[in-house]
Backbone as a ProteinNet text record, in pm:
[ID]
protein_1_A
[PRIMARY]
XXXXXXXXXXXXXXXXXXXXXXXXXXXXXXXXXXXXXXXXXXXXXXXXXXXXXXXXXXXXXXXXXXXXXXXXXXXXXXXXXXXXXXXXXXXXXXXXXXXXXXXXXXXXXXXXXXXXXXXXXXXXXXXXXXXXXXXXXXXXXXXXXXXXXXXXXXXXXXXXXXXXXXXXXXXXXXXXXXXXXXXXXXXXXXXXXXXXXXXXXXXXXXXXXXXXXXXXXXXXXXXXXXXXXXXXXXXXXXXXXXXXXXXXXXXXXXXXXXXXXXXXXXXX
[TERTIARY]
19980.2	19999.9	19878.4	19856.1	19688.7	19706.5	19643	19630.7	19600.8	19730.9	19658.2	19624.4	19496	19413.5	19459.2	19518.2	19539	19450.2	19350.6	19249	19122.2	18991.4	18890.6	18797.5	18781.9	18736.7	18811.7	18931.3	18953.7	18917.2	18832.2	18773.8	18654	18684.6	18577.9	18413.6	18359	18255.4	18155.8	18111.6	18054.8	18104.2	18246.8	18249.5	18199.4	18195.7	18208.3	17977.2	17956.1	17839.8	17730.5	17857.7	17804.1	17843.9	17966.3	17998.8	17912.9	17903.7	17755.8	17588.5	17620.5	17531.3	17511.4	17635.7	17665.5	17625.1	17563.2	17443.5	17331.8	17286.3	17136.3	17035.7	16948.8	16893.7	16709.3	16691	16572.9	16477.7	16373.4	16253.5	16129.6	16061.3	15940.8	15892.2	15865.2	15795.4	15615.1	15655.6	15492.8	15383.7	15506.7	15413.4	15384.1	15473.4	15464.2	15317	15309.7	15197.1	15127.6	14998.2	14851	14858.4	15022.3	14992.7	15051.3	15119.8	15120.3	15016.3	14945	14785	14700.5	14729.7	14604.1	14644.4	14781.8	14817.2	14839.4	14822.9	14902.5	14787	14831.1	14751.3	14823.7	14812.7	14869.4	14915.2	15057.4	15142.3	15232	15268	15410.1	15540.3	15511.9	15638.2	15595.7	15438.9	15394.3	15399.7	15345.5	15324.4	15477.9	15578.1	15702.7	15774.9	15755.5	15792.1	15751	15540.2	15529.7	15525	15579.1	15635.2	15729.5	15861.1	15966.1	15989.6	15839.6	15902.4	15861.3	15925	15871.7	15823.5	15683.6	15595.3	15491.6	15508.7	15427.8	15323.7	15176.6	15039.2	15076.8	15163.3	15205.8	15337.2	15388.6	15450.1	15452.6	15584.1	15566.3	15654	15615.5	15703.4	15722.7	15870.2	15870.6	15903.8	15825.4	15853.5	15885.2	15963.8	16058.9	16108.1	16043.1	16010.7	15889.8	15760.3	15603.6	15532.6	15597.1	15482	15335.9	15258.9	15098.4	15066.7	15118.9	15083	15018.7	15120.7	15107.4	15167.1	15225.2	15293.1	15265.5	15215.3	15215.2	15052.8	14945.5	14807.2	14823.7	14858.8	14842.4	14947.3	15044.9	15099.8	15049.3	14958.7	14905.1	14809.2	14783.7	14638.9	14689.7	14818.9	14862.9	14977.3	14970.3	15081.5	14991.4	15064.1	15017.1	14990.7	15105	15115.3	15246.5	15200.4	15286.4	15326.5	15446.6	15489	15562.7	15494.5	15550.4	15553.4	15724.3	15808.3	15822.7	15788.9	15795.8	15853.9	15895.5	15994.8	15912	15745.9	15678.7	15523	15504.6	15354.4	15223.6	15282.6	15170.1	15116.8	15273.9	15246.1	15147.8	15218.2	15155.1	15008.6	14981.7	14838.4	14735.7	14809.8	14709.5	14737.5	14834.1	14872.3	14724.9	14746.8	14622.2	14492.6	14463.5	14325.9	14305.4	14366.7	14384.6	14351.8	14419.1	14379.6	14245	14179.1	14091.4	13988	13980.7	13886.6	13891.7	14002.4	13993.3	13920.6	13945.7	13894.8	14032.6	14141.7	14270.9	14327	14327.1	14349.6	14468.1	14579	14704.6	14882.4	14818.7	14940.4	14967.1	15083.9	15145.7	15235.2	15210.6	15273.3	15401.2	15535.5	15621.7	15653.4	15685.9	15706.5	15850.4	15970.9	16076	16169	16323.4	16334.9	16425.9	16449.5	16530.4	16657.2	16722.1	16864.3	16887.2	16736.7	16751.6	16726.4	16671.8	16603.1	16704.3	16674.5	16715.2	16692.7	16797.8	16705.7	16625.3	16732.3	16657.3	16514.7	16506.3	16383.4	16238.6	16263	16221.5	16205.9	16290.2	16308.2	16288.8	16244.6	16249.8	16146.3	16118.3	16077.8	16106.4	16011	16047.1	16106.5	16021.7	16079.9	16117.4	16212.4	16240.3	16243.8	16122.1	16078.2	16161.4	16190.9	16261.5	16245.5	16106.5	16090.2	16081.5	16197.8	16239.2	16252	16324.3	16334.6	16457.5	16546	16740.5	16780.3	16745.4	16837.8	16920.4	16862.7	16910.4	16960.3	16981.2	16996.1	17177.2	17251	17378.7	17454.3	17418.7	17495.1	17423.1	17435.4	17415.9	17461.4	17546.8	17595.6	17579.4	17526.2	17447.6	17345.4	17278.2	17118.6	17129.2	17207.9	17198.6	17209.2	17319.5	17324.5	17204.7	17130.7	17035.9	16932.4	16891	16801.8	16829.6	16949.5	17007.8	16978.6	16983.3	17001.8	16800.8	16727.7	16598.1	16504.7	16581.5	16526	16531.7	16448.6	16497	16462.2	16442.4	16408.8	16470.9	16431.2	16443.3	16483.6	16549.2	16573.2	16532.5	16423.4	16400.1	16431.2	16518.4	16549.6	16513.2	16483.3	16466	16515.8	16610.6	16706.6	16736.4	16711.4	16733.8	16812.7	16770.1	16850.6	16891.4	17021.4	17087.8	17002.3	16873.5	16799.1	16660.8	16702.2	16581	16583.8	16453.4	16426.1	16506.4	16467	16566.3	16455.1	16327.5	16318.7	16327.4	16339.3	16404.2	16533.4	16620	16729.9	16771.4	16695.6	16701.6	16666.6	16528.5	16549.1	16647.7	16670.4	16799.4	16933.5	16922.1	17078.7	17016.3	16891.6	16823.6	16802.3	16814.3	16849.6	16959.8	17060.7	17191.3	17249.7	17180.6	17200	17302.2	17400.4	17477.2	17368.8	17307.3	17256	17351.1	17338.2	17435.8	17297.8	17331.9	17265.2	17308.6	17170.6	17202.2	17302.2	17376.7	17493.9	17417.3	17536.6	17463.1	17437.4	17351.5	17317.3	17484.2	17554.1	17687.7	17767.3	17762.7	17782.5	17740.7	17605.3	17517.9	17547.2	17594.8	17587.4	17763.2	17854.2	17967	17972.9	17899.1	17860.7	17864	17733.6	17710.3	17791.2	17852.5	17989.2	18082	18112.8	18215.6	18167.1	18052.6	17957.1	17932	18004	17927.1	17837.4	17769.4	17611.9	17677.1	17609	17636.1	17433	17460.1	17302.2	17285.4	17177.6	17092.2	17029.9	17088.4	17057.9	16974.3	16910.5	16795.2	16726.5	16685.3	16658.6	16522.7	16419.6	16301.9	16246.5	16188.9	16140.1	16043.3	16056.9	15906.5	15902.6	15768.2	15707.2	15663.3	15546.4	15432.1	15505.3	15494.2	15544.3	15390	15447.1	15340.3	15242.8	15130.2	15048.4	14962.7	14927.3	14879.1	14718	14679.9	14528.5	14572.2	14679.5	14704.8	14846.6	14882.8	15001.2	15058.5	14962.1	15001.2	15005.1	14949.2	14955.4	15146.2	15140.9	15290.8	15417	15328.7	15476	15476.4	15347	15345.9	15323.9	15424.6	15409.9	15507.7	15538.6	15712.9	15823.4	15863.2	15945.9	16036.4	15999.1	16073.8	16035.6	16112.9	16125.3	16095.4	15987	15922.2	15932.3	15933.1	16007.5	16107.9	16181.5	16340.4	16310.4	16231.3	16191.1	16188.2	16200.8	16183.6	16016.4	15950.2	15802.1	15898.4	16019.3	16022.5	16077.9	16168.9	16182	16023.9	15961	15824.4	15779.3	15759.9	15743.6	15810.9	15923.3	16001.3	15993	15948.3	15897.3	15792.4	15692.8	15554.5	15564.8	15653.8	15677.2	15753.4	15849.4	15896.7	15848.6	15718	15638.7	15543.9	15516	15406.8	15482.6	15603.5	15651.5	15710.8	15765.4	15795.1	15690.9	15517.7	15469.5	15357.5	15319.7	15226.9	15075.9	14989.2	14865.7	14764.2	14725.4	14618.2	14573.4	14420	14319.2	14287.2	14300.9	14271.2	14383	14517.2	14616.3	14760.7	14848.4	14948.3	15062.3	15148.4	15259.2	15372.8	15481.4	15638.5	15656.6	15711.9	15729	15855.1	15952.4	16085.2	16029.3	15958.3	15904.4	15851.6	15937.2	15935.9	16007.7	16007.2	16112.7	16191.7	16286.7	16418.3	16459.5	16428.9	16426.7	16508.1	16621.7	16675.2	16638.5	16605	16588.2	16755	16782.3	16883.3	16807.3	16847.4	16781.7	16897.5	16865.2	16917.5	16876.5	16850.6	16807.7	16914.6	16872.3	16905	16993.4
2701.6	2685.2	2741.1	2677.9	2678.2	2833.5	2891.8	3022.4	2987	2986.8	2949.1	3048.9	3029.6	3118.1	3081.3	3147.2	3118.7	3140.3	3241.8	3274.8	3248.6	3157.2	3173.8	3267.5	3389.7	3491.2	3608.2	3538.7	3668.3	3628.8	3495.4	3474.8	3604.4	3658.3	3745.7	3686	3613.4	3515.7	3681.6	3755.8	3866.7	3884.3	3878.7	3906.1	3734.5	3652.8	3525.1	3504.7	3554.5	3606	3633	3775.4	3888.8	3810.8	3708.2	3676.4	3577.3	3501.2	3385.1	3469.6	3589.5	3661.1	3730.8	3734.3	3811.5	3732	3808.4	3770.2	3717.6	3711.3	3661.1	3789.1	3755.2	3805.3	3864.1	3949.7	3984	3943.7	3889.1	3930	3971.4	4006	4130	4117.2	4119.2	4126.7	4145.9	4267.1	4296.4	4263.5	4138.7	4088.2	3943.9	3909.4	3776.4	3812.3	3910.7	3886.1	3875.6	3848.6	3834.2	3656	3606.9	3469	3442.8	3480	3465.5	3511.8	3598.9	3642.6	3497.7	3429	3325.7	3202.8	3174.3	3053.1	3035.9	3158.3	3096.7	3055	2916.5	2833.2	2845.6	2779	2702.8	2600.8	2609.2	2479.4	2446.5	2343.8	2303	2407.6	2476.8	2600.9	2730.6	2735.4	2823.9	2754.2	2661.2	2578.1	2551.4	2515.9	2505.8	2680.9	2776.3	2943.5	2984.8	2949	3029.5	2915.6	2781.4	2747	2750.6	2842.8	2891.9	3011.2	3124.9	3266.2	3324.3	3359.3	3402.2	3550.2	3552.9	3721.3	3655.5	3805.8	3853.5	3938.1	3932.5	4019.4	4207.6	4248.6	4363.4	4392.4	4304.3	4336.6	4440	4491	4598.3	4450.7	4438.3	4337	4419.7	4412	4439.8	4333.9	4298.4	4171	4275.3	4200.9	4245.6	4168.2	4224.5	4113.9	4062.2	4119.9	4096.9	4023.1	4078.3	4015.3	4038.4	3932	3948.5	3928.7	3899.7	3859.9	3754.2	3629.7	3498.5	3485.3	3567.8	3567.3	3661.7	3772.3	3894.1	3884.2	3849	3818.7	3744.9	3622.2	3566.8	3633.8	3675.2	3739.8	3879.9	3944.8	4015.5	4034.5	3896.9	3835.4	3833.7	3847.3	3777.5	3908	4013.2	4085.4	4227.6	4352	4463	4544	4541.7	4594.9	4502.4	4511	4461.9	4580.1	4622.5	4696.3	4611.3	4611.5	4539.3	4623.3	4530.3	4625.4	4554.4	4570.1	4545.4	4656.5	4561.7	4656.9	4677.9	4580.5	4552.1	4657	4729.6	4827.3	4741.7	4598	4542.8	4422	4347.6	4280.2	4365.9	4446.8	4565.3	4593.3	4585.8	4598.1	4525.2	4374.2	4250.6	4216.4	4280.3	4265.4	4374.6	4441.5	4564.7	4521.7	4466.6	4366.5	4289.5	4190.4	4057	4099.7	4225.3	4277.3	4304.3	4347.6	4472.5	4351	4219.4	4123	4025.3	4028.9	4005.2	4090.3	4182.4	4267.9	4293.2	4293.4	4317.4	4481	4584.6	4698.1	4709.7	4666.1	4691.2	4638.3	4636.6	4647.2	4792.6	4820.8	4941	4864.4	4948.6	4922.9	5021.1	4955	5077.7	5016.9	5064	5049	5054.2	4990.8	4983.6	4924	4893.6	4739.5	4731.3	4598.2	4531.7	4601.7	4595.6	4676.9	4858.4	4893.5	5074	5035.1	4961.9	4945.1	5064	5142.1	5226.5	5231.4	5194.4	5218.2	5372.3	5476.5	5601.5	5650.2	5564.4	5515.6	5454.2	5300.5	5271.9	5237.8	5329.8	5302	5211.1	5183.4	5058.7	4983	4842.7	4749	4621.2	4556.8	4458.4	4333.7	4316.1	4185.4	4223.9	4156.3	4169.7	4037.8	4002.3	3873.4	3872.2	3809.8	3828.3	3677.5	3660	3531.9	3519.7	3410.9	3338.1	3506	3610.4	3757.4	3806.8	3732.8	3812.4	3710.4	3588.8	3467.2	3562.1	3671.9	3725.7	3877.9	3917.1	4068.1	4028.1	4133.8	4115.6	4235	4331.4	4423.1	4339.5	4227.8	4170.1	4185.8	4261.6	4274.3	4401.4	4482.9	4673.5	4604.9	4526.5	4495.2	4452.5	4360.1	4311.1	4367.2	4485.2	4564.6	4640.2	4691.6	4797.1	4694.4	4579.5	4514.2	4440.7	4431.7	4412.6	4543.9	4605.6	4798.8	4790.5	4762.3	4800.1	4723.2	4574.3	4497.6	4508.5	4506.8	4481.8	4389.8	4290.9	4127	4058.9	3994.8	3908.9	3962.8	3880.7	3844.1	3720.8	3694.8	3587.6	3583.9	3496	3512.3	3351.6	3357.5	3197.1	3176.3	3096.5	3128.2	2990	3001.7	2804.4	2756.7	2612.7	2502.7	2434.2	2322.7	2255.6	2214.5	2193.8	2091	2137.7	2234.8	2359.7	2320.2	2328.6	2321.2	2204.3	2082.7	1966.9	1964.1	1957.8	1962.3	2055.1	2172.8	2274.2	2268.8	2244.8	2252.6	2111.9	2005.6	1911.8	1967	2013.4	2122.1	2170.9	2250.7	2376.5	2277.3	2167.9	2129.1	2021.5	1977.3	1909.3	2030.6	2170.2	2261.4	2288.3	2240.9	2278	2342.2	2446.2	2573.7	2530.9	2606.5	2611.5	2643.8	2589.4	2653.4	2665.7	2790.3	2882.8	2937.6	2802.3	2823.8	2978.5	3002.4	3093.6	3065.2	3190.8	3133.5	3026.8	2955.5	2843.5	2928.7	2887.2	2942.3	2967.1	2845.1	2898.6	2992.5	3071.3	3197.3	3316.9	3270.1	3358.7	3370.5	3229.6	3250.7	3274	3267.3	3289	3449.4	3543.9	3736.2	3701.2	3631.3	3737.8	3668.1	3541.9	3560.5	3695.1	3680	3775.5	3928.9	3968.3	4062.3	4099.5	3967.6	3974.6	3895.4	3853.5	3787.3	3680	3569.3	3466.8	3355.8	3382.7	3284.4	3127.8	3103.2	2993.2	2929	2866.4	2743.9	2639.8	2616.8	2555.1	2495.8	2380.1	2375.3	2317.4	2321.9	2327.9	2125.3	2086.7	1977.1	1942.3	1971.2	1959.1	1862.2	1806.6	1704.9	1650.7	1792.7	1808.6	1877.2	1805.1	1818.4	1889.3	1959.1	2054.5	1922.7	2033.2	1950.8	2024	1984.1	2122.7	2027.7	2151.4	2126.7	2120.6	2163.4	2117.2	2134.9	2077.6	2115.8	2283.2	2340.1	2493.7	2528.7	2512.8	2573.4	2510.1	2372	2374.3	2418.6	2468.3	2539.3	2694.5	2767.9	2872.2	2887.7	2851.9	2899.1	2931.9	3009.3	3122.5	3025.5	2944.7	2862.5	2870.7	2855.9	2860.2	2962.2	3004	3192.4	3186.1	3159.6	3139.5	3280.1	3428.1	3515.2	3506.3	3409.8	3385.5	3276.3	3216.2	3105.1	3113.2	3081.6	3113	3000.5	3033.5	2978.6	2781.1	2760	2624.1	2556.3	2649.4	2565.3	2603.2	2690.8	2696.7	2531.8	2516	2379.3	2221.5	2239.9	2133.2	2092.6	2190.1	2238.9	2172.3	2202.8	2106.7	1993	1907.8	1797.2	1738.5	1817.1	1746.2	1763.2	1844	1803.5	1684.5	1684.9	1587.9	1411.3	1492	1280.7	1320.7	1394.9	1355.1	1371.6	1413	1463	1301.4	1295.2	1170.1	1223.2	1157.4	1261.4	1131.8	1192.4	1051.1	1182.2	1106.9	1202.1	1326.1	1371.7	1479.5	1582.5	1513.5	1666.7	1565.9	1674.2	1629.3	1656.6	1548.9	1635.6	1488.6	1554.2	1458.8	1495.5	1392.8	1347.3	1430	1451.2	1586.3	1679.7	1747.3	1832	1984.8	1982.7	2015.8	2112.2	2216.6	2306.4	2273.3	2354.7	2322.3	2469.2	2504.7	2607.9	2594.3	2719.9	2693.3	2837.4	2852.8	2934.1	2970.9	3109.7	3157.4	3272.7	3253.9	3363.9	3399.7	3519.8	3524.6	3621.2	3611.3	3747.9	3875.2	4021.6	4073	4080.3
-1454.7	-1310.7	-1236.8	-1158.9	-1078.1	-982.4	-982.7	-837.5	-701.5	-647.7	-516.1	-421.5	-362	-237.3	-126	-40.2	73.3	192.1	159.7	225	161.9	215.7	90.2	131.4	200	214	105.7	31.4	-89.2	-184.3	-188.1	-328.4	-379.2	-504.2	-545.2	-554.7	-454	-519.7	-610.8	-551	-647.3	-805	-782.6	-918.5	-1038.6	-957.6	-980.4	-1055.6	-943.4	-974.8	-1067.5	-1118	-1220.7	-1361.8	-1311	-1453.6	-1503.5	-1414.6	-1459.7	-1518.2	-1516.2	-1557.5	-1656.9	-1724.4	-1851.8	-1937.5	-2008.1	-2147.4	-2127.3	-2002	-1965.3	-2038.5	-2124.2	-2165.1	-2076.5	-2008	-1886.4	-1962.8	-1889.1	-1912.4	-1965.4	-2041.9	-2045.3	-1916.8	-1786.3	-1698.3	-1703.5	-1808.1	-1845	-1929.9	-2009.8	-2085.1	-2025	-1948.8	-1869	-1768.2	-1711.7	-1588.4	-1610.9	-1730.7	-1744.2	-1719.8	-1818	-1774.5	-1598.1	-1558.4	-1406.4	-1341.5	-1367.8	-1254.4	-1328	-1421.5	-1470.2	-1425.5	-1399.4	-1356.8	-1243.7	-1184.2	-1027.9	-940.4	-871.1	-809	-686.8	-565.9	-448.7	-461.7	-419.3	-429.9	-316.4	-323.6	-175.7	-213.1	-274.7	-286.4	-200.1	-152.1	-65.8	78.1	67.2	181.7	270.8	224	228.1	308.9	215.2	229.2	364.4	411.4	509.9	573.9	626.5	741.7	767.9	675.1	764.7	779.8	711.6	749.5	873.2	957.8	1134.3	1108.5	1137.4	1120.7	1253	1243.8	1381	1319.4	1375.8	1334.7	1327.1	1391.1	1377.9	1293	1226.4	1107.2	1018.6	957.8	858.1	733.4	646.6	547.7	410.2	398.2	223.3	140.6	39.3	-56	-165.2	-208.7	-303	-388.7	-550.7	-658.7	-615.2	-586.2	-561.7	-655.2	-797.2	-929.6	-921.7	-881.6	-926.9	-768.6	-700	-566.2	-454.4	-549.5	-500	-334.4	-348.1	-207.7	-108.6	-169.3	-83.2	-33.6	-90.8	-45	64.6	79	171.9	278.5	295.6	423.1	448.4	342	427.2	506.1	501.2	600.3	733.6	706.5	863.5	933.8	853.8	935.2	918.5	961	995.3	847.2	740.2	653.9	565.1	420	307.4	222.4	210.6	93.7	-42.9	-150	-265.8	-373.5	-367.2	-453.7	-599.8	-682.1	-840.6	-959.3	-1075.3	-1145.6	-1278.9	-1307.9	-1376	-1352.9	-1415.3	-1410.7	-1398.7	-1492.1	-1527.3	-1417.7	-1349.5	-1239.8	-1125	-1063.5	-1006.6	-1014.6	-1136.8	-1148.9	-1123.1	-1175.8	-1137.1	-994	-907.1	-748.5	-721.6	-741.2	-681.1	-707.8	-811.8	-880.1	-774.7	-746.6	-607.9	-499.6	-496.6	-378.3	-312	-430.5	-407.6	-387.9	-524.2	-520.6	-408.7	-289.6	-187.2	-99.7	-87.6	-4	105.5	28	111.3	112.1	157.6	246.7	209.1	318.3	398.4	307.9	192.5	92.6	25.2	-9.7	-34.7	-204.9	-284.9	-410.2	-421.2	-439.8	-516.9	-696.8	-741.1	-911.9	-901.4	-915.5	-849.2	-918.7	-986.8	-999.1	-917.8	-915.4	-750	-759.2	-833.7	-830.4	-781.3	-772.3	-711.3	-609.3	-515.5	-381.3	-308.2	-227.1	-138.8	-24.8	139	220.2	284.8	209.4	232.4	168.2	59.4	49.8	29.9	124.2	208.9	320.2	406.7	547.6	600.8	735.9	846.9	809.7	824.2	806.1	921.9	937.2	1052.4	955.1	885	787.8	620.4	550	436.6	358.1	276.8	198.6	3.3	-26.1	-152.5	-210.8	-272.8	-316.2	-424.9	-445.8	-650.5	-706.4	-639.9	-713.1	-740.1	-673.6	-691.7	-767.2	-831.9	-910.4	-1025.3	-1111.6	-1198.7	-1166.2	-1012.9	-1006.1	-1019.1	-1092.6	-1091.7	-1009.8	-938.5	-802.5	-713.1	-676.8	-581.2	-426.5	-432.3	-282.6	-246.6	-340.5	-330.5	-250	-363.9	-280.5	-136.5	-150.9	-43.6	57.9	68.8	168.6	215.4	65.8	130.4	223.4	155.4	217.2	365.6	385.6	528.1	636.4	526.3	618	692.1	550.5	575.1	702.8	690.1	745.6	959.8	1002.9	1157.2	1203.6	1183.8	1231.7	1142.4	1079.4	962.2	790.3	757.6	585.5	529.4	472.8	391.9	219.5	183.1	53.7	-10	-130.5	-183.5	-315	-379.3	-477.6	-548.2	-647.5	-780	-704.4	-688.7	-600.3	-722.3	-656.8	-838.5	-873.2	-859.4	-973.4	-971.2	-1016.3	-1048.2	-1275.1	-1280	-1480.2	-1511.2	-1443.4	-1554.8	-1690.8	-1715.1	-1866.6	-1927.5	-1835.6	-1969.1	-2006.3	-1911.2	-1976	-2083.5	-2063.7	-2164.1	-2299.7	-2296.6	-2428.8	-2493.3	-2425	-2462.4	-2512.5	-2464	-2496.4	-2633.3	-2688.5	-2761.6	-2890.9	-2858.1	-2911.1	-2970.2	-2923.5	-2948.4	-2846.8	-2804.8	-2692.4	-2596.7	-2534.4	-2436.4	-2346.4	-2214.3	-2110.2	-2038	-1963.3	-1872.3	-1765.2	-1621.7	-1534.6	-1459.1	-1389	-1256.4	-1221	-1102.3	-1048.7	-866.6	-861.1	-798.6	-617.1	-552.9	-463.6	-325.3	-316.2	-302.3	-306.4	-447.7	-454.4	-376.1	-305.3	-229.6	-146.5	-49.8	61.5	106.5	11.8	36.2	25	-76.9	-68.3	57.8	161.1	246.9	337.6	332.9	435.9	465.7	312.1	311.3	327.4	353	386.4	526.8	611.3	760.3	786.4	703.9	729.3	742.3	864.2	844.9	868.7	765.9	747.1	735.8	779.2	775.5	625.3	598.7	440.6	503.5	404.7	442	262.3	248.1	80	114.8	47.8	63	18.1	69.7	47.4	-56.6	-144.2	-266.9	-316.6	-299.5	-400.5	-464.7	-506.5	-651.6	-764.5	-859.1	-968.6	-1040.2	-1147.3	-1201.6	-1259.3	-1287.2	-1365.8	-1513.2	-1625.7	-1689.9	-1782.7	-1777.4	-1844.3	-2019.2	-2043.6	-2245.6	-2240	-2382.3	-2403.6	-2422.8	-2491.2	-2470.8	-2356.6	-2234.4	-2104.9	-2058	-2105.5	-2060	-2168.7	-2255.6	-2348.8	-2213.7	-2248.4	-2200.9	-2025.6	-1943	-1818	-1772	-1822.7	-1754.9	-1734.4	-1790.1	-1765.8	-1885.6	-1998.6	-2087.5	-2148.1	-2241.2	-2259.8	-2434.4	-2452.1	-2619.7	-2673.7	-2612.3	-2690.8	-2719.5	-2673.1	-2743.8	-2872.4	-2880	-2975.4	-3122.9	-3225.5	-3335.6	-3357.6	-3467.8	-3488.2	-3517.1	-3550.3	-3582.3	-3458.4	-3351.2	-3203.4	-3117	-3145	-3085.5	-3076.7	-3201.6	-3266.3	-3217.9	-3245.4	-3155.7	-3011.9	-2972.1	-2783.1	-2761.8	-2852.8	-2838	-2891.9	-2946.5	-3004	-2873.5	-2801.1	-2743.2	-2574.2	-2551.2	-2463	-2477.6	-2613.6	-2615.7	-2579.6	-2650.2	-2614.3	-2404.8	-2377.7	-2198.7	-2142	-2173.5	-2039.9	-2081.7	-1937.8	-1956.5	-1956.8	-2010.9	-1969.1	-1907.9	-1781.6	-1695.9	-1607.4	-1617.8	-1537.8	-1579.2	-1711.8	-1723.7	-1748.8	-1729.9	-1683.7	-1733.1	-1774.4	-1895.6	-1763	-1722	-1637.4	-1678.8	-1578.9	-1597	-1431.7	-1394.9	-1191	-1185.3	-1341.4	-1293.8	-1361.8	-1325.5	-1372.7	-1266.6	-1129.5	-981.4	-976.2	-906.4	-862.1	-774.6	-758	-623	-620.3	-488.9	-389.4	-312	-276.1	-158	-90.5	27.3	145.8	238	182.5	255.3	373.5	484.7	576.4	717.8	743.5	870.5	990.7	1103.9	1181.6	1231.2	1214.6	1249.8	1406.8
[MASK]
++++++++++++++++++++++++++++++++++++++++++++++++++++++++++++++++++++++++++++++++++++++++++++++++++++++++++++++++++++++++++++++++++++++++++++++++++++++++++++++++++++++++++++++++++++++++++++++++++++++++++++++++++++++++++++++++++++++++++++++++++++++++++++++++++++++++++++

């Protein structure tokens, strides 16, 4: 017999959440960033981000989940000060590198991971940026609070839209593998209903699909998680890039081969 809700503000979506999260296996962060400081280019996933985040030249911004500092360089061209927060020593490092070989000043590093964020401390902030960084945090509605607390203008958050990795997950199921997506951005925005927040959805328009200089560059670009790999699906991976990606002009790509972004935000 089915449960019926009579209210859908008592749905647990948090706990709903955490459970889509159990057994996700994290990361290395630190072994990932030498290839994220080498690959990251400019794409319609930036272009897309800062024509909807509202900053002002006297800005204080905390990005949160910084990495190497695809995101945080360029807004700190444009605001007063960037504090970036990372949970990785090694991202961090190649963020401070960027920096310096810019000739960029006015960023602040904390060593952090997203789940301690505190607003006691990091106090006030005009804006709070959180890009492609909470898909896997599971106290999701801790964070959220503190980062509601920190923020005094704005919250920008950006989080897997449904049709985020269709060839990876073709893999994985060409694998055998159960894939067990993120929880879907829905979940998100029903927390911060039930939180108070009532935010602005918004899904991002993209239309460049990657492109790569070899087949190893598209085994290896943070997308698919080859420390999970054994040396014979390593193998199968590059067999089965070589038959989906097309190669013309120089550069090996597939037209679904795109991200999907959705932009949750709201003002103070």
């Amino acid at each position: 017999m089915k449960q019926c809700i009579e209210n859908p503000n008592d749905v647990d979506w948090t706990g709903f959440w955490a459970e889509r999260l159990d057994g996700k296996v994290g990361k290395d962060w630190d072994k990932a960033a030498e290839g994220f400081y080498k690959r990251t280019r400019k794409d319609d996933y930036q272009d897309a981000l800062f024509d909807k985040l509202i900053l002002d030249e006297n800005d204080t911004v905390l990005d949160v989940g910084c990495g190497e500092g695809s995101i945080t360089i360029p807004i700190a061209r444009n605001v007063k000060k960037v504090i970036g927060l990372d949970s990785s020593v090694k991202m961090l490092e190649y963020l401070e590198k960027r920096a310096e070989e810019k000739n960029i000043d006015n960023i602040e590093t904390i060593l952090k991971p997203i789940e301690e964020i505190k607003y006691d401390e990091i106090g006030d902030v005009d804006v709070v940026i959180c890009s492609r960084s909470l898909n896997g945090i599971k106290p999701i509605e801790e964070v959220l609070y503190e980062l509601d607390k920190i923020a005094n203008k704005y919250v920008f958050i950006t989080i897997f839209g449904p049709e985020n990795k269709k060839i990876e997950k073709d893999f994985e199921r060409q694998l055998g593998r159960k894939t067990e997506d993120f929880p879907d951005y829905n979940y998100f925005f029903n927390i911060l209903f039930n939180m108070g927040i009532y935010a602005n959805v918004e899904r991002f328009d993209l239309n460049n699909y990657r492109e790569y200089d070899s087949i190893e560059e598209a085994m290896d670009n943070g997308k698919f998680r080859l420390d999970l790999y054994s040396k014979d699906e390593k193998e199968q991976l590059r067999n089965y890039l070589e038959r989906i990606l097309t190669f013309e002009n120089g550069k090996y790509f597939n037209v679904k081969d795109k991200a999907d972004w959705i932009m949750v935000w709201w003002k103070k």
